[in-house]
C-alpha atoms as one frame of an Amber mdcrd trajectory, in Angstrom:
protein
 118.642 143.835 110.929 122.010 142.461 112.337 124.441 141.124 109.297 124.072
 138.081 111.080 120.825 137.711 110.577 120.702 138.467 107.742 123.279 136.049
 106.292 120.958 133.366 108.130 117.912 134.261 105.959 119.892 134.784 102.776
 121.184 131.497 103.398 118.019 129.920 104.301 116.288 131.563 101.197 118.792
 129.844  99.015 118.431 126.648 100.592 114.951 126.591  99.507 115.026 128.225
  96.517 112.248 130.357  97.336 111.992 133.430  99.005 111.837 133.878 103.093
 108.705 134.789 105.115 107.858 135.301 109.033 105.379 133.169 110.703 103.323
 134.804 112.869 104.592 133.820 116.306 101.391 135.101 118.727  99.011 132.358
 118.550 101.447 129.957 120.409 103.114 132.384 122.361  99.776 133.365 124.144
  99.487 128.931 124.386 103.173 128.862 126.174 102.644 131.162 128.785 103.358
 129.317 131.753 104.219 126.413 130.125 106.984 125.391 132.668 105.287 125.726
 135.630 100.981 124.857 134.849  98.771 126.162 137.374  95.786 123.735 139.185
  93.567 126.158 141.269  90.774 124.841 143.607  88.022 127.301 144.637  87.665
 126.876 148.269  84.175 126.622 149.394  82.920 127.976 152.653  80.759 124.913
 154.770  78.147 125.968 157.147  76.288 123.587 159.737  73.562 123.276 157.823
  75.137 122.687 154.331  76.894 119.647 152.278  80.666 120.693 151.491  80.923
 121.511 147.928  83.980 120.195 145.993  85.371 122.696 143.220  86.856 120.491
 139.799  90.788 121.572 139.223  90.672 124.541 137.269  93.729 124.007 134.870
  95.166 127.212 133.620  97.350 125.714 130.667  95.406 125.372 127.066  94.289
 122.240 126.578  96.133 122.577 123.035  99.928 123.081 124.540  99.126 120.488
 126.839  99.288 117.723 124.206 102.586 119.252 123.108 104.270 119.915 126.072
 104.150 118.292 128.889 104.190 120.159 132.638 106.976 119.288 133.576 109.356
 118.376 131.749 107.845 116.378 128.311 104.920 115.211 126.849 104.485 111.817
 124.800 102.134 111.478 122.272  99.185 109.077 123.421  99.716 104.960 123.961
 103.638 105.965 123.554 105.811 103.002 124.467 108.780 104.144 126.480 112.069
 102.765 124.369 115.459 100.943 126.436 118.457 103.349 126.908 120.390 103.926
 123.550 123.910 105.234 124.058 125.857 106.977 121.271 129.157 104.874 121.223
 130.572 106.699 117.959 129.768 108.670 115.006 128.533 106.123 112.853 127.277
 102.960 115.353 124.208 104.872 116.620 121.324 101.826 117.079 119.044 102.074
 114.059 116.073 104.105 115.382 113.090 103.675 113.424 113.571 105.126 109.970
 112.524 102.796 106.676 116.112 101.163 104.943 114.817 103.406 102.019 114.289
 106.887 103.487 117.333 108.611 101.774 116.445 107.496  98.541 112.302 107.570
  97.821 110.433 110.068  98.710 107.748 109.383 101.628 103.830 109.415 100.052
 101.868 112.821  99.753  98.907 112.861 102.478  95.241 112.630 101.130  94.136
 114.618 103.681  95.152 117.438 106.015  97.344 117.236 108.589  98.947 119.492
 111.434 102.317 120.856 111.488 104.501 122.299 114.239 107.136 125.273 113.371
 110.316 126.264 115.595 112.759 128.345 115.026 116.452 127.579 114.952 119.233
 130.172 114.873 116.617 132.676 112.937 115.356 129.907 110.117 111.789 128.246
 110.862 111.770 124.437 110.246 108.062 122.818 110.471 107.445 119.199 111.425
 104.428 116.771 111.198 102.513 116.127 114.278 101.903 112.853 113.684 106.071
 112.285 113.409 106.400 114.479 116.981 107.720 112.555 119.395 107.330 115.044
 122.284 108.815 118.370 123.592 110.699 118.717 126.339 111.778 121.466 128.222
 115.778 121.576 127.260 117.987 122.705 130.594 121.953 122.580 129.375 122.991
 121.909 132.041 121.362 118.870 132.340 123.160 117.459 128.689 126.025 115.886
 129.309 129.151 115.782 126.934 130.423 112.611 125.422 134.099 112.775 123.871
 134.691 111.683 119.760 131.014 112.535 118.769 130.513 114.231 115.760 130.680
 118.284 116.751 126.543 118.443 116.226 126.229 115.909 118.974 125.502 118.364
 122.151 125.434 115.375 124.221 122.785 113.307 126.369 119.823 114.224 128.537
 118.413 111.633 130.975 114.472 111.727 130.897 113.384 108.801 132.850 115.078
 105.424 132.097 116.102 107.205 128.203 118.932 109.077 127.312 118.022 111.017
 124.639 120.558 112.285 121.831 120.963 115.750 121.816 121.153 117.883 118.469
 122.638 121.410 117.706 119.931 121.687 115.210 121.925 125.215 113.470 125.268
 123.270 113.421 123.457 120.151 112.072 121.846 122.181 109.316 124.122 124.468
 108.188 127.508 123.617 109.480 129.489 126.183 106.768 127.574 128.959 108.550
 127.745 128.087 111.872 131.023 129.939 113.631 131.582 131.212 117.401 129.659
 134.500 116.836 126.612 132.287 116.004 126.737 129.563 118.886 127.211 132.365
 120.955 123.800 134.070 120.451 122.155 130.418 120.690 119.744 130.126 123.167
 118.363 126.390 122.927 115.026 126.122 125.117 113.334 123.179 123.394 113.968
 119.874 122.360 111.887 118.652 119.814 111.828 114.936 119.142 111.347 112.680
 116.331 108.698 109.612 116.211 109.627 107.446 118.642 113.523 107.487 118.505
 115.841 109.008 120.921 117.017 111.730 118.658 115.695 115.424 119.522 116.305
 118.813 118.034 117.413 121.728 120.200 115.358 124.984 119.428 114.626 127.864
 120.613 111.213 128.938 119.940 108.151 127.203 119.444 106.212 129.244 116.854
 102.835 127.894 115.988 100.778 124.744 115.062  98.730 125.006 112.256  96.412
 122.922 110.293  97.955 122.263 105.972  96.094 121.163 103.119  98.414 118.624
 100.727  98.209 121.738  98.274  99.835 124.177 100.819 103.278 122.204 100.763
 105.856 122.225  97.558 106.349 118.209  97.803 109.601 116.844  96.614 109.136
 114.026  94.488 112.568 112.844  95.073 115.469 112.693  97.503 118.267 113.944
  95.899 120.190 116.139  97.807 119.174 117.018 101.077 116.815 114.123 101.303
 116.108 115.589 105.068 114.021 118.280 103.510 110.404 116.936 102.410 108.843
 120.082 101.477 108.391 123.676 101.098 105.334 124.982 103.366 104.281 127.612
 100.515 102.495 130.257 103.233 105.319 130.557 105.669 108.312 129.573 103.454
 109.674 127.222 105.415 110.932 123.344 105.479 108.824 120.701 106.121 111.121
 117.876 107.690 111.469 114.420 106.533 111.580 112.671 109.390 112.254 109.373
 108.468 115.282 110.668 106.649 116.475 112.997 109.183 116.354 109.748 112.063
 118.723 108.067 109.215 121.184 110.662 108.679 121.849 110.930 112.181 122.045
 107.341 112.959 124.887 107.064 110.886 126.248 110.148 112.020 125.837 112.454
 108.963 125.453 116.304 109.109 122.856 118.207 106.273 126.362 119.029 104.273
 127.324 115.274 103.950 123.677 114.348 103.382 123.719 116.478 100.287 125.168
 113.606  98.779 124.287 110.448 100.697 125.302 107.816  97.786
């Protein structure tokens, strides 16, 4: 294991407080093959004199599961989405509030009676999980397509046009652990995906889509308040990773606050 790496997990692990585990990666990696460019096949049918011509249904070769994830090309929206007006960044702290409840930093959201899916990427070597009910869509995330904006806070990547949106770009590792995050590290970054929240115009750069899986209330460590880092709403006990508050996340970045500030939001 590279030292770099390894500082990653051992600064993960402390983050947590708990110890550092692997997700299994193959069960969505067999899903994203071919994700940027889905197949439609038609099986041509040969029409005598004598015969009707038969017509062949689309044979789609992308898993219907991925498909409500990711969209062909580029994004997906989760169903009866309502497209949102253009928000521009105009400086670190006068980002238009997006969605998140005026008490998200400071109560912690409800446990859920019942189970609910989760979605885990991988940022920089650490897995975050979020909610799929709180997923706004994925997109697939070309750099060159971002553009820069000048005196943004240095986590602000910059903007990517989708439609009649810009949406707000986030260097997720510098975001989360800005103390670790030096030249070496944005270096070996490889951002991919862009994985939004609810319906607000902020999206997190990654750079691997893990899994999805299906977690009883039980399987999540629930914090039962904010405190610091009120972006982190749990611990998913199996795969040892953070289970995003969304609400709280959409917050910190409106105002244009990185996890370090965040640690002490009042």
């Amino acid at each position: 294991m590279k030292s770099s790496d390894k500082a990653l997990q051992e600064f993960f692990t402390a983050l947590l407080d708990e110890p550092e585990a692997k997700v299994d990666s193959a069960p969505l990696q067999k899903l994203l093959d071919g994700v940027d460019k889905p197949k439609v096949e038609t099986v041509p049918q040969q029409v005598t004199p004598t015969e009707q011509p038969v017509v062949s249904e689309p044979v789609v070769t992308k898993p219907e599961s991925v498909a409500r994830i990711i969209a062909p090309a580029p994004v997906v929206a989760p169903t009866e989405r309502i497209e949102e007006p253009v928000v521009d960044v105009q400086s670190d702290t006068d980002v238009a509030p997006q969605t998140a409840p005026a008490n998200s930093l400071t109560e912690a959201p409800p446990v859920p009676d019942e189970e609910f899916q989760a979605l885990y990427f991988e940022v920089a070597g650490m897995t975050l999980a979020v909610p799929l009910e709180q997923l706004g869509g994925i997109h697939n995330l070309d750099e060159e397509q971002v553009s820069n904006l000048i005196g943004k806070p240095s986590w602000f990547r910059g903007l990517l046009a989708h439609r009649e949106r810009k949406l707000n770009v986030v260097d997720t590792a510098l975001w989360v652990m800005p103390e670790k995050y030096d030249d070496k590290l944005a270096e070996q970054l490889n951002y991919q995906y862009l994985v939004m929240l609810k319906d607000s115009n902020w999206g997190l750069a990654c750079e691997r889509l893990i899994t999805t899986s299906q977690l009883m209330p039980s399987a999540v460590n629930w914090r039962t308040t904010m405190g610091k880092r009120p972006w982190l709403r749990g611990m998913v006990k199996e795969q040892m990773c953070a289970l995003l508050n969304v609400d709280a996340l959409i917050e910190l970045l409106n105002t244009g606050m990185n996890s370090q500030q965040a640690n002490n939001p009042e």
